[in-house]
GUROTOR-880223 format. One record per residue: chain; residue in one letter; x negated, y, z of N, C-alpha, C, O in turn. Coordinates in steps of 0.1 Angstrom, whole numbers, plus 5000, padded with zeros to 4 digits. Layout:
REM residues N
+----+----+------+------+------+-------+-------+-------+------+------+------+------+------+------+
: ch : aa : n.c1 : n.c2 : n.c3 : ca.c1 : ca.c2 : ca.c3 : c.c1 : c.c2 : c.c3 : o.c1 : o.c2 : o.c3 :
+----+----+------+------+------+-------+-------+-------+------+------+------+------+------+------+
:  A :  A :    X :    Y :    Z :     X :     Y :     Z :    X :    Y :    Z :    X :    Y :    Z :
...
+----+----+------+------+------+-------+-------+-------+------+------+------+------+------+------+
REM end
This chain:
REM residues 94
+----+----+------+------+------+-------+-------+-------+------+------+------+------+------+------+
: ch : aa : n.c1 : n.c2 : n.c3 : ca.c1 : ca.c2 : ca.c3 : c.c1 : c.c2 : c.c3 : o.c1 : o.c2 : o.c3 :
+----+----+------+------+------+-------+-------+-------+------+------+------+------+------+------+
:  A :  X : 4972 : 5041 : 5176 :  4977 :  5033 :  5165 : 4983 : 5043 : 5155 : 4990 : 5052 : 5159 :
:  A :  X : 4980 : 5043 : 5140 :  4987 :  5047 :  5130 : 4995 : 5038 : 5126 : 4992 : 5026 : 5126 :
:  A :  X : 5004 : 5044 : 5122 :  5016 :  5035 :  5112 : 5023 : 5044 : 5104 : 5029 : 5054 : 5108 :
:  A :  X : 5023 : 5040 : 5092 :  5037 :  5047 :  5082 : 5044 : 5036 : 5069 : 5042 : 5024 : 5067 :
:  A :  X : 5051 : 5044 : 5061 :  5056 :  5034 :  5053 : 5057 : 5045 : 5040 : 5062 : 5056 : 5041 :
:  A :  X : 5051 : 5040 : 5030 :  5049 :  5048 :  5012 : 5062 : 5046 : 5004 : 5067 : 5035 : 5003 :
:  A :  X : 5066 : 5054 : 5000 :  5081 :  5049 :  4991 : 5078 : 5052 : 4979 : 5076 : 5063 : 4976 :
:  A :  X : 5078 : 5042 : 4969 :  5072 :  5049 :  4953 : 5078 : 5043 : 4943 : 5081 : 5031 : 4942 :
:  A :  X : 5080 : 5050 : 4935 :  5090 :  5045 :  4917 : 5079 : 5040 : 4912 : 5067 : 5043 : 4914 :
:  A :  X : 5085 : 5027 : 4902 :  5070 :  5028 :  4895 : 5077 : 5024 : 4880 : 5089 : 5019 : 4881 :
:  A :  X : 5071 : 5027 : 4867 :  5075 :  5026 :  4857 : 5083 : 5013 : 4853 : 5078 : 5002 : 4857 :
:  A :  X : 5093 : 5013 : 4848 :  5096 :  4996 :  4845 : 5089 : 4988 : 4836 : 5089 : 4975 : 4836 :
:  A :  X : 5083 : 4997 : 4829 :  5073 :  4986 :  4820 : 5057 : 4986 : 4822 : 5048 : 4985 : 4813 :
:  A :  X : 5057 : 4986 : 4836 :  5045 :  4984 :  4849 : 5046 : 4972 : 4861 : 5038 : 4967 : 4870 :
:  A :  X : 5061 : 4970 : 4857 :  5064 :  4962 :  4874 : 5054 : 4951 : 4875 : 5049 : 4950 : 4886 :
:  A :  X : 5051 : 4943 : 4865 :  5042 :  4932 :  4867 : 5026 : 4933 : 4868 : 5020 : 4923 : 4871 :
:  A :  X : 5018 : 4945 : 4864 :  5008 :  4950 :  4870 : 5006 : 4956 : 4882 : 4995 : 4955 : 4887 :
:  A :  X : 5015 : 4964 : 4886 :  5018 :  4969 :  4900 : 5022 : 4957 : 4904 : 5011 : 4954 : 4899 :
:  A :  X : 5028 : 4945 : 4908 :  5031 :  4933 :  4920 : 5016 : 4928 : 4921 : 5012 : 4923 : 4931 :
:  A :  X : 5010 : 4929 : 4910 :  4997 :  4916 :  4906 : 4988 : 4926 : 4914 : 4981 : 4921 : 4922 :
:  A :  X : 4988 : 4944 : 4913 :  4980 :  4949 :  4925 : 4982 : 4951 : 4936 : 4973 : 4956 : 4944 :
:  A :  X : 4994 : 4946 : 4940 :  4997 :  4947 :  4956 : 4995 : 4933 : 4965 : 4994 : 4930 : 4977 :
:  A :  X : 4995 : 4925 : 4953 :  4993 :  4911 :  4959 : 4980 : 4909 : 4960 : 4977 : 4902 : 4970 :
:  A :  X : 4967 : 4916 : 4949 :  4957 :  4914 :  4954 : 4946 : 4924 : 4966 : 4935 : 4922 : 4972 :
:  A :  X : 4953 : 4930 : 4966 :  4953 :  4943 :  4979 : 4955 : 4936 : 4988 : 4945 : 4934 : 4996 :
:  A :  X : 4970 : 4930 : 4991 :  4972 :  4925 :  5007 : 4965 : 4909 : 5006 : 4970 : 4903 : 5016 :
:  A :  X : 4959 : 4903 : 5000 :  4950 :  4892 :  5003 : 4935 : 4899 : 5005 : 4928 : 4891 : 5011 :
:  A :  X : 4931 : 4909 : 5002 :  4918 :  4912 :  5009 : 4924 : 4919 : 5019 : 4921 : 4912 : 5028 :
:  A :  X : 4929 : 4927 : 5023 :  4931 :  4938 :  5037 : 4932 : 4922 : 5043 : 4922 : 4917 : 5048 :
:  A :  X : 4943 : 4913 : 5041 :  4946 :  4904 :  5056 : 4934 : 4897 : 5055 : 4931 : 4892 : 5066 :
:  A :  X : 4923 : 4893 : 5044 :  4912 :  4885 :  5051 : 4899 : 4896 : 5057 : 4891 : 4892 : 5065 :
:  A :  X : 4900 : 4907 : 5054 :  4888 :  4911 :  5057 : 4890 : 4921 : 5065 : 4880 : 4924 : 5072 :
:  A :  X : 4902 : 4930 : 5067 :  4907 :  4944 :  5084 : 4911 : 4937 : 5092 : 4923 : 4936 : 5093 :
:  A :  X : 4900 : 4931 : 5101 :  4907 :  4931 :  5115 : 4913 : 4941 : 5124 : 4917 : 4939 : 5135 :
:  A :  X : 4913 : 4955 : 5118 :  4915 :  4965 :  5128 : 4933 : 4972 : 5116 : 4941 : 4981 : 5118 :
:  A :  X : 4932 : 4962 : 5105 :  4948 :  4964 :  5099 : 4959 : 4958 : 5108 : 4955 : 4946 : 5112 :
:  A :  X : 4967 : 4960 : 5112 :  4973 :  4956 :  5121 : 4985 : 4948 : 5110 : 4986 : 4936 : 5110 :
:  A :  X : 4996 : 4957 : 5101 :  5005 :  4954 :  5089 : 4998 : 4959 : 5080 : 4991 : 4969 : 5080 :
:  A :  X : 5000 : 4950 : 5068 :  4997 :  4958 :  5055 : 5007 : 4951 : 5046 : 5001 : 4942 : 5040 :
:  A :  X : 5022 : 4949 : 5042 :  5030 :  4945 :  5033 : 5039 : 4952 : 5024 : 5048 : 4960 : 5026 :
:  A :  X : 5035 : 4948 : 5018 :  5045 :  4956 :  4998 : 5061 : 4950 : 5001 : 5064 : 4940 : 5007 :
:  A :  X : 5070 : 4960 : 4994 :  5082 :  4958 :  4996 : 5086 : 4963 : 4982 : 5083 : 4973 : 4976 :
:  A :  X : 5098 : 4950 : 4977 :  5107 :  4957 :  4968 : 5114 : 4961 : 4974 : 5119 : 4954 : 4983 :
:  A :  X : 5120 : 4975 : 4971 :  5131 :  4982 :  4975 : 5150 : 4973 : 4971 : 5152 : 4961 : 4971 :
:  A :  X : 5154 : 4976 : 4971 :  5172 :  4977 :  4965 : 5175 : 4981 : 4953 : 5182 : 4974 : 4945 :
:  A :  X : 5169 : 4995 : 4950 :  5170 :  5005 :  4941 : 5162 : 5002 : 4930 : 5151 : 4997 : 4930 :
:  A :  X : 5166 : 5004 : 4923 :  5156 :  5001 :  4909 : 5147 : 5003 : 4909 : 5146 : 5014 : 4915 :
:  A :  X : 5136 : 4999 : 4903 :  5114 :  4999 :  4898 : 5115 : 5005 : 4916 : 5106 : 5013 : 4915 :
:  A :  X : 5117 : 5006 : 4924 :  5117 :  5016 :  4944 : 5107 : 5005 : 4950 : 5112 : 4994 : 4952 :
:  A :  X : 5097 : 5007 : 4952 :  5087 :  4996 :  4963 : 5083 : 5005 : 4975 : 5085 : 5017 : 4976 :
:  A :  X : 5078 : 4999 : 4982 :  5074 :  5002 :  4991 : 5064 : 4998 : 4999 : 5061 : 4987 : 4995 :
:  A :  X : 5057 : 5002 : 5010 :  5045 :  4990 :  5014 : 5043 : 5002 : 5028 : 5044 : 5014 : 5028 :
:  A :  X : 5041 : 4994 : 5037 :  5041 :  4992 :  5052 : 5027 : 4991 : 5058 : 5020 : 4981 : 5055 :
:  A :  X : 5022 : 5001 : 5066 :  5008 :  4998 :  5067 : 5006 : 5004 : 5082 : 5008 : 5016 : 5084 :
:  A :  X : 5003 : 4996 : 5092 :  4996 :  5002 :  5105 : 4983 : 4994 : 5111 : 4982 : 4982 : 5113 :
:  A :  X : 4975 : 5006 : 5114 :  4961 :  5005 :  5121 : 4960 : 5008 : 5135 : 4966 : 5014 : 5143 :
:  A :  X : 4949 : 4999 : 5135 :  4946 :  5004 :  5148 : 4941 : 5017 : 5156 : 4939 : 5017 : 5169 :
:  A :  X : 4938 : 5030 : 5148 :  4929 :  5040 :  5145 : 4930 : 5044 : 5135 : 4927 : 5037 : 5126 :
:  A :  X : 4933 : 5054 : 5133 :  4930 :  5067 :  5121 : 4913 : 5058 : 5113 : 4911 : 5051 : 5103 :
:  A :  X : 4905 : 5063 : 5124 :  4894 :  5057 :  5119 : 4892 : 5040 : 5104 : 4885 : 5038 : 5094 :
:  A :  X : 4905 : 5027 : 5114 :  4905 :  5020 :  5106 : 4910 : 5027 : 5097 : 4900 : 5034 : 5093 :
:  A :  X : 4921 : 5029 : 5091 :  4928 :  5035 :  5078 : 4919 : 5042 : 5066 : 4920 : 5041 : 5053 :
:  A :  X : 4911 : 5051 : 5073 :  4899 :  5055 :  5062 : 4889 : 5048 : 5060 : 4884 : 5050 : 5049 :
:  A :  X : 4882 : 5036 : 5070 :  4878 :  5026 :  5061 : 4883 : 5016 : 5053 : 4878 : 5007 : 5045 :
:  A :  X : 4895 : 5018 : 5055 :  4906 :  5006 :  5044 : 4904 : 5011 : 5030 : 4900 : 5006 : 5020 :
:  A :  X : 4908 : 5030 : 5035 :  4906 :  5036 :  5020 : 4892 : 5037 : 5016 : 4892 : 5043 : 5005 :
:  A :  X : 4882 : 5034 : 5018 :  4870 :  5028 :  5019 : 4859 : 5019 : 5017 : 4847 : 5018 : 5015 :
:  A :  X : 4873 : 5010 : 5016 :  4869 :  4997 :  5004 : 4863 : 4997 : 4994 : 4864 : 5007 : 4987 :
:  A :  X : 4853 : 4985 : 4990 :  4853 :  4984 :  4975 : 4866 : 4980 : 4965 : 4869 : 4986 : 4955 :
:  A :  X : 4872 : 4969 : 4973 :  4883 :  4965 :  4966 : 4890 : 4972 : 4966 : 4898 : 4971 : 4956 :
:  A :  X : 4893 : 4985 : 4978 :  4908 :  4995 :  4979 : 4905 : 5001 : 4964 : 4915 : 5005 : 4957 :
:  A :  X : 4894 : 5002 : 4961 :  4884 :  5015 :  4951 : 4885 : 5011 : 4938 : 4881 : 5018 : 4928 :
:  A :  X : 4891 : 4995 : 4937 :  4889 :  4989 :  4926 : 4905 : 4992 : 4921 : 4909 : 5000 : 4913 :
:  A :  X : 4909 : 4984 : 4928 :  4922 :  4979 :  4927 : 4932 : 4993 : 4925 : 4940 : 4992 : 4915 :
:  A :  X : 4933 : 5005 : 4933 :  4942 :  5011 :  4934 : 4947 : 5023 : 4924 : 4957 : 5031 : 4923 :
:  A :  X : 4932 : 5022 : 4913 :  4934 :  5030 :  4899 : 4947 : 5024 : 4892 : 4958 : 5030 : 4889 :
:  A :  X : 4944 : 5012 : 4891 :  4954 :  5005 :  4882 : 4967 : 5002 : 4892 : 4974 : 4995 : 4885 :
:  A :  X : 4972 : 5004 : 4904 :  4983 :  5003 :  4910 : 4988 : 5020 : 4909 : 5000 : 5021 : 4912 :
:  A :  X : 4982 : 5031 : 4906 :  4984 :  5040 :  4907 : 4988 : 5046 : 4893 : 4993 : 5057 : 4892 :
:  A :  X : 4984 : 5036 : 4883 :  4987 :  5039 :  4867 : 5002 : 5033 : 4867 : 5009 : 5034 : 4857 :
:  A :  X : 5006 : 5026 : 4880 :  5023 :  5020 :  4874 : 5033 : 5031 : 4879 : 5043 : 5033 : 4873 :
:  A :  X : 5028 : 5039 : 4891 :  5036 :  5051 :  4892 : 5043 : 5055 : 4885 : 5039 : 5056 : 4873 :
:  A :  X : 5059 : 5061 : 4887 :  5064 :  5071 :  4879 : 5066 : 5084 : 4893 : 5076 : 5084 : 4901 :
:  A :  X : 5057 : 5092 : 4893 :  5055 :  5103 :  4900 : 5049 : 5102 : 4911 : 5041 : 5093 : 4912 :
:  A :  X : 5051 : 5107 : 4917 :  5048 :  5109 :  4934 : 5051 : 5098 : 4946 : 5062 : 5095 : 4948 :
:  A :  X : 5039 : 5093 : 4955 :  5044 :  5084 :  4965 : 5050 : 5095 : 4978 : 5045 : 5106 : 4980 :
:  A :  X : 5060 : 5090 : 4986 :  5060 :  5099 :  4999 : 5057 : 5088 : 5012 : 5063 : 5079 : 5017 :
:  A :  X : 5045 : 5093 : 5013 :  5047 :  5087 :  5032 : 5050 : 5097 : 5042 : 5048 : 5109 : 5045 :
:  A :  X : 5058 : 5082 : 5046 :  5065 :  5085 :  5062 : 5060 : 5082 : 5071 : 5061 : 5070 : 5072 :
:  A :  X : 5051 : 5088 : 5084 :  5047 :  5088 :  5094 : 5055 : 5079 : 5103 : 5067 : 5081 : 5101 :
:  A :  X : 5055 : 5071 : 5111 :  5058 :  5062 :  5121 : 5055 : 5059 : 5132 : 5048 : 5050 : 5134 :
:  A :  X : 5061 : 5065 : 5143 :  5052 :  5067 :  5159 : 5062 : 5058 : 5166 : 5074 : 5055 : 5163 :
:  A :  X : 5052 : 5055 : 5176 :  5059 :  5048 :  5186 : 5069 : 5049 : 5199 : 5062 : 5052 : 5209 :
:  A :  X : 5081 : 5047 : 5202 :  5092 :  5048 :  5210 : 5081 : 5050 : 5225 : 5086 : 5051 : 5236 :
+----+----+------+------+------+-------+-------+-------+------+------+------+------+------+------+
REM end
């Protein structure tokens, strides 16, 4: 299993095209990766702070996720709301 979690700023006069791309992200991953195990967006506490939660079954899944047409579509424009850099955190199991 892979699992991590992305922590990312995004511009404040972006928030409503970044929600509208995460929302249409996680309605294709949950109808179409059966091998996605989590795939959910989070507002943080912190101000424009999101986040999003993703574990596979396989390394393997995860690069066909990134693999998509839709991932391919969709994540130019979730990546234009950015303000800088995402960090993922790795997540192993107890």
């Amino acid at each position: 299993m892979m699992s991590f979690i992305s922590r990312m700023t995004i511009k404040p006069e972006m928030e409503e095209q970044f929600i509208a791309c995460c929302k249409k992200l996680e309605e294709h991953v949950h109808a179409n990766e059966p091998d996605t195990l989590i795939y959910q967006f989070y507002r943080l506490r912190e101000p424009n702070q999101f986040a999003v939660v993703e574990s596979f079954t396989t390394e393997e899944a995860e690069e066909a996720h990134q693999n998509t047409d839709y991932f391919k579509a969709v994540v130019p424009d979730l990546v234009e709301c950015l303000d800088g850099e995402y960090v993922r955190e790795y997540l192993d199991d107890l």
